[in-house]
N, C-alpha and C positions, 0 to 999 in steps of 0.2 A: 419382562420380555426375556427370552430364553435366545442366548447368542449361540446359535446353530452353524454345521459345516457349511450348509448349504450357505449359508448366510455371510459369512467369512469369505468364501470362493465369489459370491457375486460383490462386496466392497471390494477386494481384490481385482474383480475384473475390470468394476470402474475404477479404479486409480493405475489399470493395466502395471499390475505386479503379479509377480510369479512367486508364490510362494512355496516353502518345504513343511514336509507335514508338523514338524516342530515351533515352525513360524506360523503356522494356524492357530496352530494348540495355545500359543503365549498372547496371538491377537483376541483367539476365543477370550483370554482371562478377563485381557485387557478392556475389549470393549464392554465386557460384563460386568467387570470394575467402573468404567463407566458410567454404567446404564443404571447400575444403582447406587450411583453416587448423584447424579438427575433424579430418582427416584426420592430419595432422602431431601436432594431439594426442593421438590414439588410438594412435601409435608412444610416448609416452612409457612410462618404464618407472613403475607407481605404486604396486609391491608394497610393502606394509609404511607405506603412507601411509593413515592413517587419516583416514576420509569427513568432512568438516566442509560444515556451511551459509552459513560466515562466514569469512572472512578475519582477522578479529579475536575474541580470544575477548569473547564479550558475555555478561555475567551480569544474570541479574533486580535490576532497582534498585526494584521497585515494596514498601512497607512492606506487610508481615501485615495483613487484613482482621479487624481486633478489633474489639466492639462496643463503644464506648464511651456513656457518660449525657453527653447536651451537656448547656451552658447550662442552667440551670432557670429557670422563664419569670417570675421577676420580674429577673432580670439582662435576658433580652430584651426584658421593656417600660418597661427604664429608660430609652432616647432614644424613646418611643414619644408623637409630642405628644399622643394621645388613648389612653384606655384605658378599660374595663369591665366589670368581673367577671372579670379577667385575662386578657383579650384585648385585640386593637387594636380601636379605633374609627374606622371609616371613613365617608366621606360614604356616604349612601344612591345606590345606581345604579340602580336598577328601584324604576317605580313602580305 
């Protein structure tokens, strides 16, 4: 595949960049560097290579979503400097 002006001005246009005609010339290279470096990898051979997402195998480290009973609320309003019929007591904000 042959990386064109036309071609360069319309990825350009979707990423809404303004390019100089210097920065065209270096993206032409680049994407053409690219496109046959894909090229070269579509010659590997990859039968018998099973699809992966990752480079490394990555396993779920997050713990089981169990329901636990926390704290029960005279533990919670033992550092509580005010308290009320077993809740906090706070200054008044609306008057």
């Amino acid at each position: 595949m042959e990386i064109t002006d036309k071609t360069i001005e319309y990825v350009a246009a979707l990423a809404k960049l303004e390019l100089t005609q210097e920065e065209k010339e270096k993206a032409k290279t680049d994407l053409g560097s690219i496109i046959g470096y894909m090229a070269t990898m579509n010659e590997l051979d990859t039968e018998g290579i099973k699809p992966m997402s990752h480079v490394f195998p990555i396993h779920n480290v997050f713990r089981e979503d169990v329901v636990e009973n926390g704290p029960d609320r005279d533990a919670l309003l033992e550092n509580a400097p005010a308290k009320k019929d077993g809740c906090f007591m706070v200054p008044k904000t609306v008057e």
